[in-house]
N, C-alpha and C positions, 0 to 999 in steps of 0.2 A: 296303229302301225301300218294297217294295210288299206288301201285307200282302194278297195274293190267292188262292184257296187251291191247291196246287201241282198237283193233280190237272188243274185246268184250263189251266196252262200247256202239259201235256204232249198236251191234247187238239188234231183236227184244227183245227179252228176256231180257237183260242187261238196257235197258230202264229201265224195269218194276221191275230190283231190283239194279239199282244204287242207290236209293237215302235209298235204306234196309241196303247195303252196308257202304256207308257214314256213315251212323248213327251209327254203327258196329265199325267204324274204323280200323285204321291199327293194323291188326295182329287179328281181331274178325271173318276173313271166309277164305275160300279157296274156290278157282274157279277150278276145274276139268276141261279140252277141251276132249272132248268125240268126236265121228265120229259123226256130226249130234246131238249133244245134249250137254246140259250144265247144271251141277249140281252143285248145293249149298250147302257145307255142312259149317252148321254156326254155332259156339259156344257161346255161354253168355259169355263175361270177366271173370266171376267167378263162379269154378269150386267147388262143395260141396267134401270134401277129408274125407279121416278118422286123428281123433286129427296124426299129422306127428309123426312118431318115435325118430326122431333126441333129443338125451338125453339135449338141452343146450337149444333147441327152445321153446322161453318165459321165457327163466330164463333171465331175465332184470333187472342185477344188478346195473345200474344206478342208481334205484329209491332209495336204501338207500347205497349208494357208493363203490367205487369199485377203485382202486388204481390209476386210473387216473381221479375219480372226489372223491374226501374223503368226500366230503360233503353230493352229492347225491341229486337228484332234483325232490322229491318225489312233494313240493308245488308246482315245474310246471305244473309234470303230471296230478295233483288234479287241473291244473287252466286253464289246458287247456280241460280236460274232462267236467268243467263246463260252458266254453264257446261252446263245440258243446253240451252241452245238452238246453243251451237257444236257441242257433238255431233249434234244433230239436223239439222247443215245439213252433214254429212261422208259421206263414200260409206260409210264403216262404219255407218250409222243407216240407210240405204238397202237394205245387205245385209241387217240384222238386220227391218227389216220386212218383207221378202219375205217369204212364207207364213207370216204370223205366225200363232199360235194364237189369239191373244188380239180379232183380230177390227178392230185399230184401223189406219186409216193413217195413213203418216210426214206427207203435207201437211197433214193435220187435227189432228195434236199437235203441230207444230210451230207452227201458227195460235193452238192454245187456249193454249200456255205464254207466245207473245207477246202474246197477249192479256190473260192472267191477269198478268202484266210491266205493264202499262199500267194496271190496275186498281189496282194494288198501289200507282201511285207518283200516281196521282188523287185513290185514298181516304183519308178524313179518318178514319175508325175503324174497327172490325173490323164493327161492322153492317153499316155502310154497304160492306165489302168484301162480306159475307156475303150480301147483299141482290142485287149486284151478278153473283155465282157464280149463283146461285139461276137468277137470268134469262136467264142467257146459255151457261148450260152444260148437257150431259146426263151424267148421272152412270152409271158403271158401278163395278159393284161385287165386289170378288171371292167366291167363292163358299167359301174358306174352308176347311177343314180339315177340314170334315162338309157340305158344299155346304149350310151355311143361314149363313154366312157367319163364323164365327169363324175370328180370325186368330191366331195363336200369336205374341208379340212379343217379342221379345229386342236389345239394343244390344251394339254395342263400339264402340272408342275406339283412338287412337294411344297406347301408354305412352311413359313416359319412363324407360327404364333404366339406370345405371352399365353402363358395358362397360370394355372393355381390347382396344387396337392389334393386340395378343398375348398369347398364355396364358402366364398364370401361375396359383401355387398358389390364388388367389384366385379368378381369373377364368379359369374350367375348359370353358364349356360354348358351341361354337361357333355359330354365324351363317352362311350359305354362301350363295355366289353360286349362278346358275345354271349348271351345265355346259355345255359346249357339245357334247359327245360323249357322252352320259352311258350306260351297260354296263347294259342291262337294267332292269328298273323296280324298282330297290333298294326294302325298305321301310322304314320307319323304324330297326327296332332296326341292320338292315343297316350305314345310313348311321353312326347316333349308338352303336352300342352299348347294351350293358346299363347303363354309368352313365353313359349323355349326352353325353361329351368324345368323340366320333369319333374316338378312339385307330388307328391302324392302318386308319382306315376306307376308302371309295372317293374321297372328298372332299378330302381333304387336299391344301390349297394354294388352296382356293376361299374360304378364310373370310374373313368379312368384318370381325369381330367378335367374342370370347368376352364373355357375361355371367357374373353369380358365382354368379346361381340358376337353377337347370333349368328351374323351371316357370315362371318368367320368360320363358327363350329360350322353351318352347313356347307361351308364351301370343300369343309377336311372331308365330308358326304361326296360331295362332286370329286372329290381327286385324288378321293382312297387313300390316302397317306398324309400324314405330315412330320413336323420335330414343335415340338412342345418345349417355350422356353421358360423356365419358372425362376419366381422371383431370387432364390439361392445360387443363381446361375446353372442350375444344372436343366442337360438338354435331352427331352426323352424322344424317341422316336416311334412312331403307333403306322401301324399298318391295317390294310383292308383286313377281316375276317371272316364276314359271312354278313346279309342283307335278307332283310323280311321281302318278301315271292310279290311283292309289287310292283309295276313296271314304274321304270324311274321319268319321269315330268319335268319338262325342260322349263324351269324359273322364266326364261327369256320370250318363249314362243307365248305365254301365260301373260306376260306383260303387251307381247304385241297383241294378241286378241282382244287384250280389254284397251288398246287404244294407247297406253300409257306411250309409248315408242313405236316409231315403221324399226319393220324389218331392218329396213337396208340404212346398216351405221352402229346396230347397235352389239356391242361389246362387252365382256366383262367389267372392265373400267365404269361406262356406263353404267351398267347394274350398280355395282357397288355404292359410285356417290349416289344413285337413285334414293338406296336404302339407307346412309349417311341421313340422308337431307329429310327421309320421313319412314323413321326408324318404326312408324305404328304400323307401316303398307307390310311389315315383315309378317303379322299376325294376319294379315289374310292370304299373302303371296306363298310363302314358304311350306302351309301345310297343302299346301294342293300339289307337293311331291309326296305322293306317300310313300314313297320308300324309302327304306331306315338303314344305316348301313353301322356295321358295329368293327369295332378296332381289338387289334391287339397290340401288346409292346415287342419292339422290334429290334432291341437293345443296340442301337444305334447301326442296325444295317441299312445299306441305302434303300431308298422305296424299289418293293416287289411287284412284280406284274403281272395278268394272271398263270403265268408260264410256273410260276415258282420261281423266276430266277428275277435278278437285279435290273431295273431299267434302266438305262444310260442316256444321258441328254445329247438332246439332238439324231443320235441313233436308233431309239428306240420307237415304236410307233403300236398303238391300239386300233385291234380293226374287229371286226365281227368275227368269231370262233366259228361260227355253225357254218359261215361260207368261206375262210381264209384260210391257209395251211399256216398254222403254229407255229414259231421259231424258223420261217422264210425267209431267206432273202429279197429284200424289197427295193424297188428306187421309190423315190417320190418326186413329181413336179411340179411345185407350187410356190408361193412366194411366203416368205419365209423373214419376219422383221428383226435385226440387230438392232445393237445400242450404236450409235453416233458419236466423235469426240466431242461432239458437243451436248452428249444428253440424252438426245432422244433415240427415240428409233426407227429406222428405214427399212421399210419392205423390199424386200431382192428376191427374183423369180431363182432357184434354188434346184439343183439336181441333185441327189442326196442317196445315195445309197442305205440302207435301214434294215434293221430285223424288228421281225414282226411277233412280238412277244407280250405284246397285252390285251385287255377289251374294256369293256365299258358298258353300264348300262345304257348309255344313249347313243351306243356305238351298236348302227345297226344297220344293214344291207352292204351289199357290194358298194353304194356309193357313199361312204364315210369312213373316214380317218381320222385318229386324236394323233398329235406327235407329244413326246414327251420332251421337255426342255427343260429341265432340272431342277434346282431347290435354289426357295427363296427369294426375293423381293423382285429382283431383275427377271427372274425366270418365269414370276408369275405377271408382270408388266408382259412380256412378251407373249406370254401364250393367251392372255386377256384381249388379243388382236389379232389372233388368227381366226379369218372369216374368210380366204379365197377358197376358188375351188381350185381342180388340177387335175394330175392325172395319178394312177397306182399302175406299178409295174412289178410281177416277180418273175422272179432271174433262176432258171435250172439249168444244170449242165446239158448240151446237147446229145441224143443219144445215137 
């Protein structure tokens, strides 16, 4: 995770702020090597700016439509700003702002999100939203992934899978609850085995669910959630619960170091036919994630984010906890793919207003963002293509 050079770990000094580091994350310090001496220069993730110049930044004409949403999803924004505002008023938003990194307090995000809430159901169009931000807010900015502020952006989504009650020859590859006892911190192959079905495994008896494709069940691993359709028509819905203390292994970066794919192109879509076309590569790719992540039943609530509360598409966004304020108000500026009348889908650079209500295992430093873009086939086409980068922007009332 930390790309610092090892020699300095092991020095006096580097003891005494590795673990100031860590906390920091990647992309929050720089280590100078001096002749004899070593200095710190450390920044906050987020950087206080003056309102930015850019004529378009904040005009977020989603919320009352815009040629590729006619409708406009102004009742998300309104329902997703009211699920981080009940987070914000619970003693967990209280715990988590104590010593925060990030520099912001709980009374003043909790003002700007009710405030931005009032603006939102006053204004007449996104200017006039945008005019309204401008004045009344100060903008902090994150510093990004090279501290001049690029932000790495990537989405996921709830699927919608075929499952099975119980396994059969069809439906082989299980779903598990959390343990309550659980023997050590298993890792993946541990749990699932070389072919996926946890045959004989530690688990057996916790399943909640088999699907009929592997990289399926692991993708429900990658996206914390999903709905479960079973052959009776009924539809169950499973959420995150709790994951073995392993740091979670990007499938994709794994692929590009042995060669299989470059970097630059490659997709979830990609991955996916990869594993189609030679379904054995699963048995060496998949357990070199060793972390296991376990589900519960969610009796058809929408998927949860780590906030406790409901994530909402296209509004909701996962960012690093340890350096992000919780339940913020956020913009985003990156490009952002729809469906087409004809099919497909086209990327559009996107100003987007968001709260910040989830994270992620591979969601980590100032410079990465997941946005959430909703449930089911469409949703997971679209967030299977977000690979721009961009910028992060949170929004507090001025004081």
């Amino acid at each position: 995770m930390l790309g610092f050079y090892s020699f300095l770990w092991r020095s006096s000094m580097a003891k005494k702020v590795k673990k100031f580091l860590i906390w920091l994350g990647v992309g929050m310090a720089m280590l100078i090597l001096g002749y004899g001496s070593l200095t710190l220069a450390a920044m906050t993730p987020l950087q206080s700016i003056d309102p930015p110049g850019q004529q378009n930044l904040g005009f977020d004409e989603q919320i009352w439509g815009n040629p590729a949403n006619l409708t406009g999803d102004k009742e998300n924004l309104l329902t997703a700003i009211d699920h981080s505002l009940a987070y914000l008023k619970t003693d967990r938003a209280v715990r988590a702002y104590e010593n925060s990194v990030h520099g912001l307090k709980l009374d003043r995000v909790l003002a700007s999100v009710q405030r931005f809430r009032d603006l939102v159901e006053i204004s007449q169009t996104p200017r006039e939203l945008q005019e309204a931000v401008q004045r009344e807010f100060s903008w902090y900015k994150s510093i990004g992934r090279d501290n001049q502020g690029t932000v790495q952006f990537t989405a996921y989504f709830e699927p919608i899978y075929a499952a099975s009650p119980v396994p059969t020859a069809e439906y082989r590859y299980p779903l598990y609850r959390l343990p309550q006892n659980l023997q050590g911190n298993p890792s993946r192959l541990e749990i699932e085995g070389k072919d996926g079905t946890g045959t004989n495994g530690p688990l057996q008896g916790l399943e909640i669910a088999w699907l009929r494709d592997r990289f399926q069940a692991y993708l429900v691993h990658v996206q914390g959630s999903a709905r479960l359709r079973f052959p009776n028509g009924e539809i169950k819905s499973i959420g995150y619960a709790g994951k073995t203390s392993y740091n979670y292994v990007s499938m994709g970066r794994e692929l590009v170091r042995d060669g299989v794919f470059p970097l630059e192109g490659l997709t979830l879509p990609v991955i996916v036919t990869y594993f189609q076309q030679h379904p054995e590569a699963m048995t060496e790719y998949l357990p070199r994630n060793p972390s296991y992540v376990f589900f519960r039943e969610t009796n058809g609530s929408p998927a949860i984010g780590s906030l406790g509360v409901p994530v909402t598409t296209d509004r909701s966004i996962a960012t690093d906890k340890t350096l992000m304020p919780p339940g913020a108000l956020a913009l985003i500026h990156t490009q952002v793919p729809f469906p087409t009348p004809e099919g497909k889908l086209e990327k559009q650079l996107v100003d987007r207003f968001v709260l910040d209500q989830d994270t992620g295992g591979a969601i980590i430093g100032a410079g990465r963002v997941d946005i959430f873009l909703g449930t089911g086939e469409l949703a997971g086409d679209r967030a299977g293509v977000v690979t721009d980068t961009g910028e992060l922007y949170y929004l507090v009332l001025k004081q």
